[in-house]
N, C-alpha and C positions, 0 to 999 in steps of 0.2 A: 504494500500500500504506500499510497505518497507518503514522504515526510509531513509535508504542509498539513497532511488531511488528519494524518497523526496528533500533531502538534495542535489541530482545533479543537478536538476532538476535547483531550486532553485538557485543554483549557475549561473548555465549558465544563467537563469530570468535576475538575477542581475545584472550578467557578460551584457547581450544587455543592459538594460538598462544602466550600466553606458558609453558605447562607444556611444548610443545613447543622453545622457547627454553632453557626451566629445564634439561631434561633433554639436550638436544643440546649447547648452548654449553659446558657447563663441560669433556665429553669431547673438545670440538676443541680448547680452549685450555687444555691441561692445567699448562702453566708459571702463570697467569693468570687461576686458576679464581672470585676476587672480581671480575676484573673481567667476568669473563663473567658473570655475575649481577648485576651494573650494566648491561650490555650490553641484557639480556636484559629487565630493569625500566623502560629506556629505549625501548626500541621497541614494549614493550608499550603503556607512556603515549601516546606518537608513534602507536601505531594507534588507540586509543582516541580521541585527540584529534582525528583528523584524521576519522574515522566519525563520530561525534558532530557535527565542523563542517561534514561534508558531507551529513548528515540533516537540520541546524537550516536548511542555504541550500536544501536540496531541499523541504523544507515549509515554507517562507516563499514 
């Protein structure tokens, strides 16, 4: 498959999952609700980055 198609794909993946982090984490950690939006910005990046590194070694 293209890279390009990959790499949207992948974005939008990441892109639910972080509104679905936004919206979930702060209701489970109600004591803690900044850091569950640190939480939630960090695993976003963390998926982002690791999709991205694993498209750049799949098309190389």
């Amino acid at each position: 498959m293209n890279p390009r198609v990959l790499e949207v794909l992948a974005a939008f993946g990441c892109l639910a999952l972080f509104v679905a982090l936004l919206v979930t984490l702060p209701n489970m950690m109600v004591e803690m609700e900044g850091v569950a939006y640190i939480v939630a910005l960090v695993a976003f990046i963390a998926a982002l980055s690791t999709a991205g590194y694993l498209i750049d070694k799949r098309a190389a």
